[in-house]
C-alpha positions as CSV (number, residue, x, y, z in Angstrom):
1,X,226.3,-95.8,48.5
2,X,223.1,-97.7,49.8
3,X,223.0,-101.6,49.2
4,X,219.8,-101.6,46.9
5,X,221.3,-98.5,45.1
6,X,225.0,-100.3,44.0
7,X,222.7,-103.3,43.3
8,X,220.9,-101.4,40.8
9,X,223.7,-99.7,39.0
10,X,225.4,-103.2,39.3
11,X,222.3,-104.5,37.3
12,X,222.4,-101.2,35.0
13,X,225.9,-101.7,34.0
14,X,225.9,-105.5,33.4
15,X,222.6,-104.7,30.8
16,X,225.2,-102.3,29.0
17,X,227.7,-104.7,29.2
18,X,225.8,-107.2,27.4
19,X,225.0,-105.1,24.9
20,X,228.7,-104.0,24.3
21,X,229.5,-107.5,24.2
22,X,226.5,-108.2,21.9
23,X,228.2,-105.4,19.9
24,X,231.8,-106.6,20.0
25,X,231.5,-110.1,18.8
26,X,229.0,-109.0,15.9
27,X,231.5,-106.3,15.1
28,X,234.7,-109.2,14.5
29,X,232.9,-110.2,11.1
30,X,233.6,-106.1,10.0
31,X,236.8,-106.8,8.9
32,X,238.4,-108.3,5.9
33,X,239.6,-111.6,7.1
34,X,237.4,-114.2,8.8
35,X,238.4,-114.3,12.2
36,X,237.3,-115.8,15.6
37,X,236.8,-112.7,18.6
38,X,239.8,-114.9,20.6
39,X,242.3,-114.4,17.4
40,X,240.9,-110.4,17.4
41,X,242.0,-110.5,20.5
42,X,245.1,-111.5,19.9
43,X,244.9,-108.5,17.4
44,X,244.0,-105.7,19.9
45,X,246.4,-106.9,22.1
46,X,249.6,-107.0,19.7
47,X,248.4,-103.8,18.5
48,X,248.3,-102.1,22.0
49,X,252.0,-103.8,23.3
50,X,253.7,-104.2,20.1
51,X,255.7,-107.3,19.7
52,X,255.0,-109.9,22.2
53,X,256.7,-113.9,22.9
54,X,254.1,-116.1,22.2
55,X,254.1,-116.7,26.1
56,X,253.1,-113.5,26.9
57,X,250.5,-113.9,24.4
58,X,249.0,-116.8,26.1
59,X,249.4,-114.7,29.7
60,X,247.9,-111.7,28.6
61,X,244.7,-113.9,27.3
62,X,244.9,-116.0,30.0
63,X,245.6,-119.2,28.1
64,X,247.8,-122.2,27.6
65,X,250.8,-121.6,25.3
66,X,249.4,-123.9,22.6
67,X,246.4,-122.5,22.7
68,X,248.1,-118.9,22.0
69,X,249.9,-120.7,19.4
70,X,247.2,-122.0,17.7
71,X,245.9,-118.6,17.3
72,X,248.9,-117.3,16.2
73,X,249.6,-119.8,13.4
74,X,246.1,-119.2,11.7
75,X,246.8,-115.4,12.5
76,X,249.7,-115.8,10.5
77,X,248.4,-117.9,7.7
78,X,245.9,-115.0,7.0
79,X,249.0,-112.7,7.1
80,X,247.7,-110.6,9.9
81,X,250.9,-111.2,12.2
82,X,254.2,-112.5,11.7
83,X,256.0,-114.6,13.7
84,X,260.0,-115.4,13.9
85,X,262.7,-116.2,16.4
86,X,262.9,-113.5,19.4
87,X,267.1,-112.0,18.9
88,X,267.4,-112.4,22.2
89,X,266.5,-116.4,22.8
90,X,266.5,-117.9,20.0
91,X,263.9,-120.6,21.7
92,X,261.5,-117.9,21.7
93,X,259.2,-116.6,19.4
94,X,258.0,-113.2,18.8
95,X,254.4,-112.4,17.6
96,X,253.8,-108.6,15.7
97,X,251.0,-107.5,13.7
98,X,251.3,-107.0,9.8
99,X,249.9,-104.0,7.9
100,X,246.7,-106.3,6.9
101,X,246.4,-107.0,11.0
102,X,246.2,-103.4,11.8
103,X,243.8,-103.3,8.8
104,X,241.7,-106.0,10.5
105,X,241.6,-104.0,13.8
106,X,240.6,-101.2,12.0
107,X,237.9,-102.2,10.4
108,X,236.2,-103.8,13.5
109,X,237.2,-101.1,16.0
110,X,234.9,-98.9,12.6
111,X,232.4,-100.8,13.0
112,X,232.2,-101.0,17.0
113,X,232.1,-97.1,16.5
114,X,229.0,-97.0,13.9
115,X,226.8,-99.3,15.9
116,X,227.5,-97.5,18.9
117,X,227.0,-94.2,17.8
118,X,223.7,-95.6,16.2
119,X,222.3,-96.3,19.7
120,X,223.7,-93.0,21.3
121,X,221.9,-91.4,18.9
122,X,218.9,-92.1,20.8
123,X,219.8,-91.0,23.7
124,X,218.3,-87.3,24.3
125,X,220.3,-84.7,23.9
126,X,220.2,-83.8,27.7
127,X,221.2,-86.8,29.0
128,X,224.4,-87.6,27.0
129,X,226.6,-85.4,29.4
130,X,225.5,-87.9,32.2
131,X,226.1,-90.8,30.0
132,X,229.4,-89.9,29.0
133,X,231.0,-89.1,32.5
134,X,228.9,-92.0,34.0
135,X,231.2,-94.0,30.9
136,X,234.4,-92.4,32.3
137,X,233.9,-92.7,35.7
138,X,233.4,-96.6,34.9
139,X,236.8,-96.7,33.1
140,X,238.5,-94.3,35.5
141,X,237.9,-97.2,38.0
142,X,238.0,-100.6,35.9
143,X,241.9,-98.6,35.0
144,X,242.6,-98.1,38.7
145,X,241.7,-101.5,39.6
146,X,243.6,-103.2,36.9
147,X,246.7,-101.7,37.5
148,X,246.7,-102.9,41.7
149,X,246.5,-99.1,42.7
């Protein structure tokens, strides 16, 4: 690919980026509890791993343990995770989303999907097959990247 063409599908994608982003953190107010898009992501990422340490809380988000921790203790005081002591090291402790936290991703991950779908409905008709293997083509690559292949 030619320098000046990359540059403009770099410059394409970060415009769609920033209205995905735009999208996302409007989207966190959807759901029932009051909640900042760090603690969503906290959320989205116990609901995608399951039950995680604390630690591997503050990895994944690329954080300081306290600062995970912080998250988690006003996660848990709106009862969208629960927290106790890990069986195997009883030093550790173990972070899993409640009923009302998959609620809360839910509802957002809804509303993501209605706005969305809102501005893809005015895309013409014609050009949506372009758009949506453009999309996977993206992912296909941001995936292959992330996991060091």
């Amino acid at each position: 690919m030619e320098t000046a063409e990359r540059d403009r599908l770099a410059d394409a994608v970060l415009g769609a980026s920033r209205a995905l982003l735009a999208i996302a953190v409007r989207s966190v107010s959807a759901g029932p509890a009051e909640v900042t898009v760090a603690q969503h992501r906290v959320l989205v990422l116990l609901e995608t791993r399951g039950s995680l340490s604390v630690t591997a809380v503050a990895e994944e988000l690329g954080v300081d343990q306290s600062n995970a921790s912080r998250h988690c203790t006003r996660l848990e005081r709106l009862r969208l995770v629960t927290r106790k002591r890990a069986p195997h090291d009883g030093r550790a402790v173990s972070v899993e989303l409640t009923a009302g936290g998959r609620r809360q991703v839910e509802a957002v991950r809804a509303a993501r999907r209605r706005e969305i779908i809102r501005i893809l409905e005015r895309l013409p008709d014609t050009t949506v097959p372009e758009v949506v293997e453009g999309f996977r083509a993206f992912q296909r690559a941001a995936t292959h990247e992330a996991s060091g292949s």
